[in-house]
C-alpha positions as CSV (number, residue, x, y, z in Angstrom):
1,X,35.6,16.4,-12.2
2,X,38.3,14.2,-13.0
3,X,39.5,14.0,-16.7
4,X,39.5,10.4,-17.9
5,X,42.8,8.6,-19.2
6,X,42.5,9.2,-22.7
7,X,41.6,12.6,-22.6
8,X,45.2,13.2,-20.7
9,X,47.0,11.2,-23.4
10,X,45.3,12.9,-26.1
11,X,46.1,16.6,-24.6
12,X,49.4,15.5,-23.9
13,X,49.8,13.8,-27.5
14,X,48.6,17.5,-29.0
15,X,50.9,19.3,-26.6
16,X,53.9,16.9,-27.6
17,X,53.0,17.1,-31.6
18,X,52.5,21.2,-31.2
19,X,56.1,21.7,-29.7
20,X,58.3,19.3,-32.1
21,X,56.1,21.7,-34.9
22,X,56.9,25.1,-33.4
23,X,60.5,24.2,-32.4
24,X,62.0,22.0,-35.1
25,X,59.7,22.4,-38.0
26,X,57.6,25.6,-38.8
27,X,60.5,27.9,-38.0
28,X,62.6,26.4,-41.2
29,X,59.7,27.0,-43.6
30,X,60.6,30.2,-44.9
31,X,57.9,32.1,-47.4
32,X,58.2,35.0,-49.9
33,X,54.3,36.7,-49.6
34,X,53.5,39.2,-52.0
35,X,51.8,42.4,-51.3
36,X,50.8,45.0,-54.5
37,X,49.8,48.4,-53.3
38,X,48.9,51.5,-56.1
39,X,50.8,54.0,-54.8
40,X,53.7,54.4,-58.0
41,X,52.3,57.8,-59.6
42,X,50.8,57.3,-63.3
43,X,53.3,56.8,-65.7
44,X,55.6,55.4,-63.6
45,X,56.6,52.0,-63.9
46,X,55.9,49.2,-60.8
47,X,58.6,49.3,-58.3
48,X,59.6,46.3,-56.3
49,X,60.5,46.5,-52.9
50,X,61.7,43.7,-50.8
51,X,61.0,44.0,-47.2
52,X,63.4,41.9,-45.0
53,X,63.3,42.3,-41.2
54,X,64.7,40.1,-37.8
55,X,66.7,37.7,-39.2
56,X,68.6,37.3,-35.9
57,X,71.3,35.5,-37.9
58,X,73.8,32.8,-35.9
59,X,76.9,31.8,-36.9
60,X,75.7,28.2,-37.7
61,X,72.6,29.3,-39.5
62,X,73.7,28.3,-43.1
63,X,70.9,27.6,-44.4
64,X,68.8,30.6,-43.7
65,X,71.7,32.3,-45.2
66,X,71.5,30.7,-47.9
67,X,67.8,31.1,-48.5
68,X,68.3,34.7,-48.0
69,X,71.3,35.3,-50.1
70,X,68.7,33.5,-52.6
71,X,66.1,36.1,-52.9
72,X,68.5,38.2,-55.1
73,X,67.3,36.4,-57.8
74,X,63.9,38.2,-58.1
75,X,65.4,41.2,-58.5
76,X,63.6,43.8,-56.6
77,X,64.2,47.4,-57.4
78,X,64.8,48.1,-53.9
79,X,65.7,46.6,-50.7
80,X,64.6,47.9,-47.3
81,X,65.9,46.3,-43.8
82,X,64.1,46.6,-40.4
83,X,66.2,45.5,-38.4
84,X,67.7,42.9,-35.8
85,X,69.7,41.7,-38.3
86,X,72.2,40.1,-36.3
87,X,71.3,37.0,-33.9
88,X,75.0,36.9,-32.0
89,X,77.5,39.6,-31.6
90,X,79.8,37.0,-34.3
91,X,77.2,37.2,-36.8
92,X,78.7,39.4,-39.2
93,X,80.7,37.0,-41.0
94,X,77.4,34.9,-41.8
95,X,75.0,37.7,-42.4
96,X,77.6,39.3,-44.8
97,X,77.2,36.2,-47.1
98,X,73.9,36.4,-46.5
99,X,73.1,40.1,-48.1
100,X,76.4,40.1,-50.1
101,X,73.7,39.1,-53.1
102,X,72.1,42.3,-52.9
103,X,75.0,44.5,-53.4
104,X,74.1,47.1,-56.1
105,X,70.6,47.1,-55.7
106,X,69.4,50.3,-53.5
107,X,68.6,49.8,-50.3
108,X,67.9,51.6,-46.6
109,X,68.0,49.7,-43.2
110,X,67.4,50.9,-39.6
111,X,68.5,48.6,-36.6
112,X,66.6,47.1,-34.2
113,X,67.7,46.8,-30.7
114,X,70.0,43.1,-31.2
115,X,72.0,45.2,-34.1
116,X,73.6,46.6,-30.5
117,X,73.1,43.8,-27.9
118,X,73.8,40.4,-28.6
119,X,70.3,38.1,-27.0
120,X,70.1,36.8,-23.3
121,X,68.2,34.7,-21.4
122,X,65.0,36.1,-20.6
123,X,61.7,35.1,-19.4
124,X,59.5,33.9,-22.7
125,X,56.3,34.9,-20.2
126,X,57.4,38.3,-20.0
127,X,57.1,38.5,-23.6
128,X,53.3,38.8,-22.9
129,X,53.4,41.3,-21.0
130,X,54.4,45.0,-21.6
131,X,57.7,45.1,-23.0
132,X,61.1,46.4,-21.5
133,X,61.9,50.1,-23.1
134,X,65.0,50.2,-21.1
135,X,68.8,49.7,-22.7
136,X,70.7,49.0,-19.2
137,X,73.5,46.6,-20.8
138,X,76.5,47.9,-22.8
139,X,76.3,46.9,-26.0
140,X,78.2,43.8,-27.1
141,X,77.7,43.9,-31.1
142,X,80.1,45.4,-33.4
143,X,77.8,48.1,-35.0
144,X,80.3,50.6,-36.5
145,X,81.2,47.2,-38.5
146,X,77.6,46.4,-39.4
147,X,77.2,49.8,-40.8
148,X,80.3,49.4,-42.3
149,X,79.2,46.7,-44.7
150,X,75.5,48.1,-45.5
151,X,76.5,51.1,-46.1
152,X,80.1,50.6,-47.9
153,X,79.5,46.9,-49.0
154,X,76.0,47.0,-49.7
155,X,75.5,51.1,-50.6
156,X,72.5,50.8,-48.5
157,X,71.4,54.1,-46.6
158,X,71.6,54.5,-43.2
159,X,67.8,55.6,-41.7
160,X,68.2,55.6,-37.8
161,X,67.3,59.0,-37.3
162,X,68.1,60.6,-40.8
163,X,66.3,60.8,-44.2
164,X,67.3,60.5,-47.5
165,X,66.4,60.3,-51.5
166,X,66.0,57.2,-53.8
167,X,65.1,57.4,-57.4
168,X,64.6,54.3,-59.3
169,X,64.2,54.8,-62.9
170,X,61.9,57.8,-63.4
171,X,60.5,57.4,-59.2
172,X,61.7,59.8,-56.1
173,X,61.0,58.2,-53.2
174,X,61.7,60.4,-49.9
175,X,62.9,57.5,-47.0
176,X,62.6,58.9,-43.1
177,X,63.9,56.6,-40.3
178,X,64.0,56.3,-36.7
179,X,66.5,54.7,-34.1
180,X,64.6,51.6,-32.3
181,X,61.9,53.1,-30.3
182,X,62.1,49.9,-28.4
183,X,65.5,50.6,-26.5
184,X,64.7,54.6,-26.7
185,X,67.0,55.8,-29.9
186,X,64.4,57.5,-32.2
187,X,65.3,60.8,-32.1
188,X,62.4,62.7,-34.1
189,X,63.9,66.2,-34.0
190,X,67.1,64.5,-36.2
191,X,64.8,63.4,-38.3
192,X,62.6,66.5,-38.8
193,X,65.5,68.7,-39.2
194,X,66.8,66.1,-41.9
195,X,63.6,66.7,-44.0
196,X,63.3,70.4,-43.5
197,X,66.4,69.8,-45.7
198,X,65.2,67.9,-48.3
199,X,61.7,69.1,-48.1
200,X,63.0,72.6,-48.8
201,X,64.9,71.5,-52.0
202,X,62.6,69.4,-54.3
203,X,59.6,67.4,-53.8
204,X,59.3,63.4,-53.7
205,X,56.7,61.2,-55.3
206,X,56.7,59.0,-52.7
207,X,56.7,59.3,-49.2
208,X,57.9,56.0,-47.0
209,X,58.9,55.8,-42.9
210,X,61.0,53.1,-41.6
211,X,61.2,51.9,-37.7
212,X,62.2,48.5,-36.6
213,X,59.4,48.8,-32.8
214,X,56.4,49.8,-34.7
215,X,55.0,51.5,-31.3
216,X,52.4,54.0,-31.6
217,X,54.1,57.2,-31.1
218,X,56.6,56.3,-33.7
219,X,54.0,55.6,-36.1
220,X,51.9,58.5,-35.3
221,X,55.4,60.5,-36.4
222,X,56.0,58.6,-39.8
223,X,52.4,59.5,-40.4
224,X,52.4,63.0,-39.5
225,X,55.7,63.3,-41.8
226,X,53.2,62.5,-44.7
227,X,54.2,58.7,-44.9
228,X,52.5,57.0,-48.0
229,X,53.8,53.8,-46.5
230,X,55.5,52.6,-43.3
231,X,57.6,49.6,-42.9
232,X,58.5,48.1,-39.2
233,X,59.2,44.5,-37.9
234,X,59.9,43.8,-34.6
235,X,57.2,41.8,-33.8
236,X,57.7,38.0,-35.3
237,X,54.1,38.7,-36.3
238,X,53.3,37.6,-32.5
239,X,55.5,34.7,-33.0
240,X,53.7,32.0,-32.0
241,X,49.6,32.8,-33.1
242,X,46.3,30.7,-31.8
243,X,44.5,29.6,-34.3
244,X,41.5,31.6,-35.0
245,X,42.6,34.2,-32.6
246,X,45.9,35.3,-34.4
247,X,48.9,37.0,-32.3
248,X,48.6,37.5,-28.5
249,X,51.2,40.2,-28.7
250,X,53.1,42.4,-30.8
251,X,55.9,43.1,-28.2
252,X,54.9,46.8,-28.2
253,X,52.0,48.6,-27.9
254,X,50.6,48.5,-31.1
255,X,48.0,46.6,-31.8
256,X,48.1,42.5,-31.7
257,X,45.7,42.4,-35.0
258,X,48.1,44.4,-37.4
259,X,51.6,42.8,-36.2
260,X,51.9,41.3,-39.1
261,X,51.6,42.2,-42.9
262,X,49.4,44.9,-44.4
263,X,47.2,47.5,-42.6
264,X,46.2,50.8,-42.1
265,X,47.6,53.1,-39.9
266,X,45.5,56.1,-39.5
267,X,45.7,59.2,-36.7
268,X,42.8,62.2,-37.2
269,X,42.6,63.0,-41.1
270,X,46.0,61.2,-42.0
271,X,46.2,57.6,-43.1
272,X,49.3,55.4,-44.4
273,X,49.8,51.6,-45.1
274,X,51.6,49.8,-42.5
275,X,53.9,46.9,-43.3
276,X,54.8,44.7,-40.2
277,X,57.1,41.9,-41.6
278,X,56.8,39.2,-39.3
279,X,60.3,38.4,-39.8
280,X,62.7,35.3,-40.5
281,X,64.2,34.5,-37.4
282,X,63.7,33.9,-33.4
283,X,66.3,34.8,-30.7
284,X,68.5,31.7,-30.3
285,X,66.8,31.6,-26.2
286,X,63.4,30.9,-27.7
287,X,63.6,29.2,-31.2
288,X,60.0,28.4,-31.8
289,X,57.3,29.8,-34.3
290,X,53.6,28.3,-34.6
291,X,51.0,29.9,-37.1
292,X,53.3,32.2,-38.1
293,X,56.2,31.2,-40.6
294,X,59.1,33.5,-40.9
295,X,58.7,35.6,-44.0
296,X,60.4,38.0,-46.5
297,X,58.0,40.2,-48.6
298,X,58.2,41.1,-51.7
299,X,55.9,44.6,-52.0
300,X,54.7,45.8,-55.8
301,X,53.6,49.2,-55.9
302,X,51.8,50.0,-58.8
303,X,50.4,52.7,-61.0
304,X,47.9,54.9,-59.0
305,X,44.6,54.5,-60.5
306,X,44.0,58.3,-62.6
């Protein structure tokens, strides 16, 4: 059956209207969402965490700088980074006026696989399908002077593959990381012999994993290491979403239905909450979001209920 005239015009006309949305529009409107979760023991006072993850910051991105370097001005208690930060291996420059706000206020990052390898060219159709694990290029970012300015510039703590202690006012929280699962640098045994460590010395009142590829087995690990909460990103919340349906892919294998914002992540008798931050940038090869805004989240954990 032949489709009339108009009905070619009109899919056309939606096809035309849905690109110049994806491409040039929705991928400026940034949003702060707000999630509260009771976790903060009682007596405690609310903690605010801001969740920021795949910027994938250019050079000529001034504005999303900007907008970033902007959020200082809620003053969150903490700040935690899930990587692909960097969106070009000359990034630094931009993406240190971009976090430079945030100096002072503690903070823990892991990196996600473009904090080593500047993007490429790739097939967007093989997005869809099961994702690439493999690290074959050399890497072409400057990472020694990435960590250079979170950790020295910033005082943020470095979490690929380590573990380490915030307290905020009268709050212990006990931080575990891994390396991006996605290119293969998690390394769980660093991290298990880190908290032997710490575990051994004092106890924590909260417990919280970070990973920037929020694939299973990674998850499964944060959980089994008594994770109150996880934070990943990775995902750009599927990126572009169908209506009604949601994402079509999380770029790993976790689940298309949680890649983005709060879920549960649960595994036998153990269950955390998951944060997947869909993120607030695209690789410069595919600059396109629709149904799914880039996002920073600010996270309020709260009294427990006694």
């Amino acid at each position: 059956m032949k489709r009339s005239p108009k009905a070619l015009y009109t899919l056309a006309g939606f096809s035309t209207a849905a690109a110049v949305w994806g491409f040039f529009i929705e991928r400026h409107l940034r949003v702060l969402r707000n999630v509260s979760l009771p976790l903060v023991p009682v007596g405690c006072k609310p903690l605010r965490i801001l969740h920021l993850s795949d910027l994938h910051l250019a050079p000529w991105q001034k504005k999303k700088a900007d907008w970033i370097s902007s959020l200082a001005r809620l003053n969150p208690d903490l700040v935690v980074l899930t990587g692909d930060l960097m969106g070009h291996k000359d990034s630094l420059t931009i993406l240190t006026k971009a976090l430079s706000s945030m100096a002072g206020v503690p903070g823990v990052y892991v990196h996600g696989s473009n904090d080593y390898y500047g993007p490429i060219l790739k097939n967007p159709f093989k997005y869809l399908q099961e994702p690439s694990r493999l690290s074959t290029r050399k890497p072409d970012i400057d990472t020694v002077s990435l960590d250079d300015f979170l950790t020295v510039g910033l005082g943020f703590k470095n979490l690929n593959n380590s573990a380490v202690d915030v307290s905020v006012d009268n709050t212990k929280i006990r931080f575990f990381g891994l390396g991006d699962p996605h290119i293969r640098f998690d390394d769980p045994e660093l991290v298990s012999k880190r908290l032997v460590t710490l575990d051994n010395v004092s106890d924590a009142d909260i417990r919280m994993g970070v990973v920037h590829a929020p694939y299973r087995e990674s998850l499964d690990y944060l959980l089994d290491k008594e994770s109150d909460l996880i934070f990943a990103g990775h995902t750009h919340g599927g990126q572009v979403r169908v209506p009604g349906i949601g994402a079509l892919t999380s770029n790993s294998d976790l689940p298309a239905n949680q890649a983005r914002g709060l879920s549960v992540w649960h595994r036998h008798d153990k269950a955390s909450f998951l944060h997947v931050s869909a993120g607030l940038g695209t690789s410069i090869f595919a600059p396109v979001r629709f149904f799914c805004r880039p996002e920073a989240t600010m996270i309020t954990l709260t009294p427990e209920r006694s």
